[in-house]
Each structure stands twice: as structure tokens, then as C-alpha cells.
C-alpha positions as CSV (number, residue, x, y, z in Angstrom):
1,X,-22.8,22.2,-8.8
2,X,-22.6,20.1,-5.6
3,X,-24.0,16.9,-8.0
4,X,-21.2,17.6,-10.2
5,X,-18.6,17.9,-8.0
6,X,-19.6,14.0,-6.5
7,X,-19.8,12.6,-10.4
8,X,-16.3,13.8,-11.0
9,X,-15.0,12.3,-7.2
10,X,-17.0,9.3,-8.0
11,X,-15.3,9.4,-12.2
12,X,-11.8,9.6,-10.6
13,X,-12.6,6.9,-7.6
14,X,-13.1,4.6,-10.7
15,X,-10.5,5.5,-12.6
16,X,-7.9,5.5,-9.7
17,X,-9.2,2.4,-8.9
18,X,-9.1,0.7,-12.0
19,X,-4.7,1.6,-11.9
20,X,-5.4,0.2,-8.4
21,X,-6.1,-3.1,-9.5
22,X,-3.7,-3.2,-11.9
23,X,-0.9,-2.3,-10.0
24,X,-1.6,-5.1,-7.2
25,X,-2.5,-7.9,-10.3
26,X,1.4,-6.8,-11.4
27,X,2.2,-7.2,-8.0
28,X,0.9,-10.6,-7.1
29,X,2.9,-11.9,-10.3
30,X,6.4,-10.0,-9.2
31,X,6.3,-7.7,-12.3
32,X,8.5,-4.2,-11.5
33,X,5.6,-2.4,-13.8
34,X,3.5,-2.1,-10.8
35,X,4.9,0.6,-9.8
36,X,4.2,2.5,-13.1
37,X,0.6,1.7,-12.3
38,X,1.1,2.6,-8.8
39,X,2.1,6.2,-9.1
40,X,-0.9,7.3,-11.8
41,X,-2.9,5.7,-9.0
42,X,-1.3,7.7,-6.5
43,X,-1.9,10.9,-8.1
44,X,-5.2,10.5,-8.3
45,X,-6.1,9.6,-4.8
46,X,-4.5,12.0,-3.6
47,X,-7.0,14.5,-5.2
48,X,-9.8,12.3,-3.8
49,X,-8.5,11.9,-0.3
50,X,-8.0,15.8,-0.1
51,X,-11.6,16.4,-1.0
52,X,-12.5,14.0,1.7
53,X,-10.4,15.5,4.6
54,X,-8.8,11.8,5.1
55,X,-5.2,13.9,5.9
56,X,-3.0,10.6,7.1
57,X,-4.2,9.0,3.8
58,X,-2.9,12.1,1.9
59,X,0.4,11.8,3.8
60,X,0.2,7.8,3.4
61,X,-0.2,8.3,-0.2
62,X,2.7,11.1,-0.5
63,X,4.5,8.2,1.5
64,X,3.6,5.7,-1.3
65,X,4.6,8.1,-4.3
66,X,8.6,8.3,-2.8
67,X,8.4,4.6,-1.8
68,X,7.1,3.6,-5.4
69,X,10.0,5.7,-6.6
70,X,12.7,3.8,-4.1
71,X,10.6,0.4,-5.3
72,X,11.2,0.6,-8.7
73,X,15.2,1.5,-8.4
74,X,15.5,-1.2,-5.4
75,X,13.3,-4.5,-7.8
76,X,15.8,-2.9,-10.9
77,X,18.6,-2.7,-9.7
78,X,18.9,-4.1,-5.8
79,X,21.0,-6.7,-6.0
80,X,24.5,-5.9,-8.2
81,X,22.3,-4.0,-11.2
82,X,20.4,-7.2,-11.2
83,X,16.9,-7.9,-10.0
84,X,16.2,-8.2,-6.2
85,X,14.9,-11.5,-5.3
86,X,11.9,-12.3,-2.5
87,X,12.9,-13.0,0.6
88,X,11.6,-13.1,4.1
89,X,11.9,-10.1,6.7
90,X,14.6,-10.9,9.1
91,X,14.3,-10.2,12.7
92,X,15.6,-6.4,12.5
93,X,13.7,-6.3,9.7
94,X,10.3,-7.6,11.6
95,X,11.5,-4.9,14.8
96,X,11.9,-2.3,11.7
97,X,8.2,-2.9,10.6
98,X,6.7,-2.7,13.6
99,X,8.6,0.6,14.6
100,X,7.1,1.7,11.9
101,X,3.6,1.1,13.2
102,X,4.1,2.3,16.2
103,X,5.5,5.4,15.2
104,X,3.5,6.6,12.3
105,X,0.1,5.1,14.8
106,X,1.4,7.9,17.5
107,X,2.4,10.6,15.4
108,X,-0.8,10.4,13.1
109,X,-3.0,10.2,16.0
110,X,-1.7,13.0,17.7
111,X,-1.1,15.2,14.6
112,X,-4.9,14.4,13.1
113,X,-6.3,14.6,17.1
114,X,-4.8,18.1,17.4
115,X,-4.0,19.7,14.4
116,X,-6.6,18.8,11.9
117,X,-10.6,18.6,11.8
118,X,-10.7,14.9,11.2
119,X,-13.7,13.2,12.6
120,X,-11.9,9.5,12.8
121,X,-8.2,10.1,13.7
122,X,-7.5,7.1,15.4
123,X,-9.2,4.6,12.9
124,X,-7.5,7.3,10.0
125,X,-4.2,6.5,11.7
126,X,-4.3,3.2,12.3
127,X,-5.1,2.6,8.4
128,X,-2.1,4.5,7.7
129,X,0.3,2.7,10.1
130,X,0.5,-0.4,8.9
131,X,0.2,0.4,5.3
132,X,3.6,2.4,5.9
133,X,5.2,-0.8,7.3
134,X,3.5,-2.6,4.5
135,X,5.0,-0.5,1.5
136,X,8.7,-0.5,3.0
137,X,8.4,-4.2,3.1
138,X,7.2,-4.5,-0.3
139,X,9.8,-1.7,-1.4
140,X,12.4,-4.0,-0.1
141,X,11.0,-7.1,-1.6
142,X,9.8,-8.7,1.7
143,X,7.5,-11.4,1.9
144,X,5.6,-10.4,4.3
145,X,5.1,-7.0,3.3
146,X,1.4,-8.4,2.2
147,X,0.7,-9.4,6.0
148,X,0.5,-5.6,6.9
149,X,-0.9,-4.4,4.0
150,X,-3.7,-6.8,4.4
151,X,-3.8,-5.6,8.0
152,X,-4.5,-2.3,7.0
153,X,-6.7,-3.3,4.1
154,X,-9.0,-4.4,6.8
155,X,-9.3,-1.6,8.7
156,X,-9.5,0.0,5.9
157,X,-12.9,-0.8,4.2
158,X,-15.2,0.5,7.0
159,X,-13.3,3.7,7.5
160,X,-13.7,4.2,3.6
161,X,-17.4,2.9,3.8
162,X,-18.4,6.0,7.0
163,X,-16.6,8.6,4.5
164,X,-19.0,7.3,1.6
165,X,-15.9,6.4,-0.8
166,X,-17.7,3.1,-1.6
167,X,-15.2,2.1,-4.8
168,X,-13.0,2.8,-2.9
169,X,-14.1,0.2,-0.1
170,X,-15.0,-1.9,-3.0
171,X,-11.3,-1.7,-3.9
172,X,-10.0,-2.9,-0.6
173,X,-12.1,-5.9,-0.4
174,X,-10.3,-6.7,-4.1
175,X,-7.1,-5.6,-2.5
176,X,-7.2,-8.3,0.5
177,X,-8.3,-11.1,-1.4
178,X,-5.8,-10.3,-3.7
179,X,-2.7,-9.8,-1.1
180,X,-3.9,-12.9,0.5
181,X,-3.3,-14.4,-3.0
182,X,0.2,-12.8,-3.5
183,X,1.6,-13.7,0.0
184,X,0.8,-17.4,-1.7
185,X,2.2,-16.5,-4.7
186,X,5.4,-14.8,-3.5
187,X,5.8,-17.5,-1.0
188,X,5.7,-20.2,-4.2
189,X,7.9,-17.9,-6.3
190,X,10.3,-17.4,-3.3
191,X,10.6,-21.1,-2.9
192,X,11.5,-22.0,-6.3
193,X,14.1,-19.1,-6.6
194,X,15.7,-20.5,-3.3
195,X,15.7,-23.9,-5.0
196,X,17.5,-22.6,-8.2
197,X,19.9,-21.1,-6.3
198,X,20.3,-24.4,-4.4
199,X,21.1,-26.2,-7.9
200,X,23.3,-24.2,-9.3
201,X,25.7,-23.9,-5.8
């Protein structure tokens, strides 16, 4: 019983993965059906992470499933029912981000320190905090929206490693390489859009 239970975690780590890595490769090239990808990813994880008692990831992920929802409406329709383009965080936007952090670090500390059996509440936390950050940015189209993501990424694949989710870890070595890729690539495509607008001014 106990062996099937880990085959199935371990069926649905892959499978949740594999939307994973679709969903950043859409992404990385600016295409709105990430999201789609996203949310069957989301759903999934969230089964996995409850089975694993990692409680700010299960909020993190609730997180992503409403921010993937705003996402898709803000890339379709953001700027006068026309795409949004890339652009860079401004400096409210920056104070924004890191209010963010701050406050989802203190409250998830506190809340998984107090209120919940976690083992790892300030690592759990921390993983949590700057993702948060991470998906608003990338919600709002923000460059740098893969800075904190790939912050959190980091912290990330030990945490997942102790808790024996090793696809999982797996998937967030794939998932820094590849945000490291796509702050290049949105940085290019943000470039060239700012130089069509330039041309046709």
C-alpha cells in the first residue's frame, strides 16, 4: 500500500513536471499559452505538495492558480484589448516586489513556525516569498519577474531534495537554467519591440 502510494506521487511528480516544462519553454518565447500549461500544472502539485506537508508551497501554488488566471487576462487584453508588451519594473514596481517578499517571508514564517507541523518553515517560506514577487512580475509582464523566480528556484532545489521530491528538484534545476535563458530572451524581445515602436513614432 505504502509502495503504491509513492509510485502514484512519484507518476504525478512526472506528469506535473512535464506541464512544468512546458509552461516555462512557452514562457521563455512570450507565448500567452503558458498559462494554459501552467494551471494543469498547478493542480497537480498541489496534490503532491499536500501529501508532502510543504503548506506555503500549497498556498504559493493557490497563489499561482489566481495569478495565472489575472496573467492570461492582463498578456490578452492589458494594453487597450491588445497584447501587453515587456517592459522593465519601475521603481514602485521594484518597492512593490520586494514588499512582497518581505511580507509573504514574515507571514509564512510565522504562520508555518506556529500553526503548522512543518519541519523547514523558514527555508519553506523563503521559497515561497520570492516566487510570490516573481509571479506578480511575470503576471504584469515585467522583465525582471525571472530575477526572483530564479531566486527562489535556488532555494528551492535543496528544500525539494530533504523532502525527497527529486523530479521535482530535477525540475528546478531545468527551471533556472531556463529563466536565466528567458530574462535573455525577454530582454532581446523587449529591445526590439522598443525599437519598432521607435520607428513607427
Amino acid at each position: 500500500m505504502i509502495e503504491e502510494f509513492f509510485v502514484q506521487l512519484t507518476w504525478l511528480q512526472g506528469i506535473g513536471t512535464l506541464f512544468g516544462i512546458v509552461q516555462v519553454v512557452f514562457a521563455r518565447q512570450n507565448n500567452i499559452h503558458t498559462y494554459l500549461f501552467g494551471i494543469a500544472s498547478i493542480l497537480i502539485s498541489l496534490w503532491v505538495l499536500y501529501q508532502s506537508a510543504l503548506y506555503a508551497d500549497i498556498l504559493l501554488h493557490l497563489y499561482y492558480l489566481v495569478m495565472s488566471i489575472y496573467g492570461w487576462f492582463f498578456w490578452k487584453f492589458g494594453k487597450q484589448q491588445s497584447e501587453a508588451p515587456i517592459t522593465s519594473s519601475s521603481n514602485n514596481e521594484h518597492l512593490k516586489a520586494m514588499g512582497i517578499v518581505l511580507g509573504c517571508f514574515s507571514l509564512m514564517s510565522y504562520w508555518l513556525s506556529f500553526h503548522t507541523d512543518s519541519d523547514v518553515p523558514i527555508w519553506d517560506a523563503a521559497v515561497s516569498a520570492f516566487a510570490w514577487a516573481g509571479m506578480w512580475l511575470m503576471a504584469k509582464r515585467k522583465l525582471e519577474n525571472w530575477i526572483y523566480l530564479n531566486v527562489s528556484n535556488i532555494i528551492s532545489i535543496p528544500l525539494l531534495i530533504y523532502k525527497d521530491l527529486y523530479i521535482y528538484a530535477g525540475m528546478s534545476v531545468f527551471l533556472f537554467i531556463m529563466g536565466t535563458s528567458g530574462y535573455l530572451k525577454w530582454r532581446k524581445l523587449m529591445k526590439e519591440e522598443n525599437k519598432h515602436v521607435y520607428a513607427t513614432a
